[in-house]
C-alpha positions in Angstrom: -5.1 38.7 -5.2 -3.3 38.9 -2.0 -4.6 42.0 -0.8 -8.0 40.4 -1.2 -7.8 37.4 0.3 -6.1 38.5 3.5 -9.1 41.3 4.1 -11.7 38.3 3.2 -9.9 36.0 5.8 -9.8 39.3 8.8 -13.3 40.2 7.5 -14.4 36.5 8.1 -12.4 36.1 11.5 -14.1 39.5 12.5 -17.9 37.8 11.2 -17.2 34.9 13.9 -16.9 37.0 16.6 -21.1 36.5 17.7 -22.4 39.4 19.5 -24.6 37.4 21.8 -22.7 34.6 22.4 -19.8 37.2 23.5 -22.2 39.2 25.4 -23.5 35.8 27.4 -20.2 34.7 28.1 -19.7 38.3 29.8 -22.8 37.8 31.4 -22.3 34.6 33.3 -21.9 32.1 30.7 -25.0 31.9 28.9 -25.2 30.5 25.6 -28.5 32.3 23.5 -28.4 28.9 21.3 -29.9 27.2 23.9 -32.8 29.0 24.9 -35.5 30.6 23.1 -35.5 29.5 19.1 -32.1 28.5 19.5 -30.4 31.3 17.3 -27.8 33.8 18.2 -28.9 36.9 16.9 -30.2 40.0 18.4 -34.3 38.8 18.1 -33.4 35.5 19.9 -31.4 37.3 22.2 -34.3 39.9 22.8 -37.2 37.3 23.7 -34.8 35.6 25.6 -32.5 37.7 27.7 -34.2 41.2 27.3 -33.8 45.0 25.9 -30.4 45.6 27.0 -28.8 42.3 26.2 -30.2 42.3 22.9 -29.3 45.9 22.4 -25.7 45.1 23.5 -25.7 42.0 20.9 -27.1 44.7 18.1 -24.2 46.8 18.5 -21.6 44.6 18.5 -23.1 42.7 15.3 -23.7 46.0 13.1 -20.5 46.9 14.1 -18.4 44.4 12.5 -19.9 44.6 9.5 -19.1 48.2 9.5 -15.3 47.3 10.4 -15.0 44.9 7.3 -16.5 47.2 4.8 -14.8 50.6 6.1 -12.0 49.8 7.5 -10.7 46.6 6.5 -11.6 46.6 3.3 -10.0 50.4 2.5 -6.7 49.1 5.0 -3.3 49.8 3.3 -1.2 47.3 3.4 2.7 47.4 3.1 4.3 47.3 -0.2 0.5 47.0 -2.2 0.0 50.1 -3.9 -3.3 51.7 -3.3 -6.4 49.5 -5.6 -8.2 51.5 -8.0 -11.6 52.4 -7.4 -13.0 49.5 -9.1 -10.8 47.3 -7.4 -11.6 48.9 -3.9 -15.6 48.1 -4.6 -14.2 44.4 -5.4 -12.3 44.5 -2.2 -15.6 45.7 0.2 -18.2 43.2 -1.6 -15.8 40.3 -0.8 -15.1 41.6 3.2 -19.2 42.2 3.2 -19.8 38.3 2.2 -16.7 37.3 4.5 -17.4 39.0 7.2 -21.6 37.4 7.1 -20.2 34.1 6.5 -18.4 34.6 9.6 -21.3 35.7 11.7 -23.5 32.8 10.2 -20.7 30.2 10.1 -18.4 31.3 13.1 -14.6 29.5 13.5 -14.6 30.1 17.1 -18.2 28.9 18.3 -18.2 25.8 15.8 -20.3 27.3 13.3 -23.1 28.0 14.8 -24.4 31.4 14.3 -26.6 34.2 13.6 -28.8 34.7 10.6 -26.8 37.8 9.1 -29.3 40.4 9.2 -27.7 42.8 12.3 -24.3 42.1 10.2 -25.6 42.7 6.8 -26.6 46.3 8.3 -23.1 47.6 9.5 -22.0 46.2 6.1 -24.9 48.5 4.5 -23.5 51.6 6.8 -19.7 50.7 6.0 -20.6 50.4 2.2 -22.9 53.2 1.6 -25.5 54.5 4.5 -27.8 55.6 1.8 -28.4 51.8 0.6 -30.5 51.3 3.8 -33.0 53.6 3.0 -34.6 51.2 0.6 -33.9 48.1 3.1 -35.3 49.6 6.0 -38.7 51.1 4.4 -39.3 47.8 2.7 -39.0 45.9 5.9 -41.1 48.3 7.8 -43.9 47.8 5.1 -43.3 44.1 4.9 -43.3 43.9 8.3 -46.7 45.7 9.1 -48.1 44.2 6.7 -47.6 40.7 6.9 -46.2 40.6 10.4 -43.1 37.9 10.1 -39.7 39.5 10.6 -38.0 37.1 9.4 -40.1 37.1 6.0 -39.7 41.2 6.3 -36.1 40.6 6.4 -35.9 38.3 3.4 -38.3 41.4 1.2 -36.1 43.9 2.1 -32.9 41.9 1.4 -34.3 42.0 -2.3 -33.8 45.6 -2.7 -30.0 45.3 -2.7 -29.7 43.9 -6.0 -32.2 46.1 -7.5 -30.3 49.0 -5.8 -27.6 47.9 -7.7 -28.7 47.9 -11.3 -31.0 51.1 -10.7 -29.1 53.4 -8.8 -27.0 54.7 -11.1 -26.8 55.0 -15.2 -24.7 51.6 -15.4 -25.0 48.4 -13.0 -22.7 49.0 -9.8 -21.7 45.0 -10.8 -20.0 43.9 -7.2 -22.6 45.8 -5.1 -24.9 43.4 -7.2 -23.0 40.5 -6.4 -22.9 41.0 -2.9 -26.8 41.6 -3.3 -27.7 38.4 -5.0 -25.3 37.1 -2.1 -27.1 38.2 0.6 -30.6 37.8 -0.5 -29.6 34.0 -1.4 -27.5 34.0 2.1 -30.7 35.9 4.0 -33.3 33.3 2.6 -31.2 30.0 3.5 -30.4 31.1 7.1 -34.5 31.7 7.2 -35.1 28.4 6.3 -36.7 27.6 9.4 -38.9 30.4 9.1 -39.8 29.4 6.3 -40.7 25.9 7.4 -43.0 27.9 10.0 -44.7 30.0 8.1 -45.5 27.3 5.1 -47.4 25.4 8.7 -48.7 28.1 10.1 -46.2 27.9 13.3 -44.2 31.3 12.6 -45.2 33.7 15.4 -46.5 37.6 14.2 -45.2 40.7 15.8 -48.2 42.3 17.3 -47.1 45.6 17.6 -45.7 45.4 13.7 -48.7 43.9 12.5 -51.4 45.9 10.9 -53.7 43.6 10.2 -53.4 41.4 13.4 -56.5 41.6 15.2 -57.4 39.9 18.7 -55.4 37.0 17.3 -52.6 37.5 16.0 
């Protein structure tokens, strides 16, 4: 119990360390929450500050989730005896949900965050690479064919707990915890999107789109 909550508190401390807000403060002080939509993730950070900010706020994001889930969570500590196997999959499902609760929620930039999905990727890669496979071709197709990231983000968020229960002979149960976690967490920080798309506000990506047309 005390091995786990000290890698869930790192893991969240780790999550509240925002890619773009670090890499505007670097930049000449410029907070992404106040231009644009207003969020601090790598999209936001795209329309707003261009390619190689956004690219450096990608990095920094999928990182840290890669950090909590491969090196945090599998960190010996002093006098804990190395966990089990099934405790170790405990110990990376709870650093994955810390370490996106620190990215949505961060401590050091009063809680105002990201949306989790640039995090939720290095958690994938720290995890297991292989569960993006799924992630990534569903949000390609959802993306194309509807043309809302954020809704393609939401689809393909949905394949984790599925991955879960049919990936293997038995139900990997904490990889489908964290998956019902981060579909639930995915949907509510796209509750905005949400709100757009249900009035018809939410912009398409063109060059995703497939069925865009002059109008889109």
């Amino acid at each position: 119990m005390i091995e786990l909550s000290v890698k869930v508190v790192l893991s969240y401390l780790l999550g509240s360390v925002i890619g773009s807000l670090l890499v505007g403060r670097l930049s000449g002080g410029v907070d992404i929450r106040t231009v644009g939509s207003g969020n601090a993730g790598a999209t936001n950070a795209l329309r707003a500050r261009g390619k190689g900010f956004a690219f450096a706020v990608l990095l920094i994001d999928i990182a840290k989730g890669w950090v909590a889930t491969r090196v945090i969570a599998r960190l010996a500590m002093p006098g804990i005896p190395p966990a089990s196997p099934a405790v170790e999959a405990w110990l990376v499902s709870g650093c994955a949900m810390a370490v996106i609760v620190g990215h949505v929620y961060p401590l050091w930039y009063g809680f105002r965050g990201g949306k989790g999905v640039a995090t939720l990727l290095g958690v994938l890669i720290g995890m297991d690479p292989w569960l993006l496979v799924p992630v990534l071709i569903t949000w390609i197709l959802a993306a194309m064919f509807f043309g809302y990231v954020g809704l393609a983000s939401m689809i393909a968020a949905l394949t984790l707990p599925v991955s879960a229960v049919a990936g293997s002979g038995e139900p990997n149960t904490p990889l489908f915890a964290f998956g019902l976690f981060a579909v639930l967490m995915i949907v509510f920080t796209h509750r905005s999107n949400i709100a757009r798309m249900r009035a018809g506000k939410e912009p398409r990506a063109r060059r995703l789109w497939l069925f865009g047309g002059k109008d889109a």
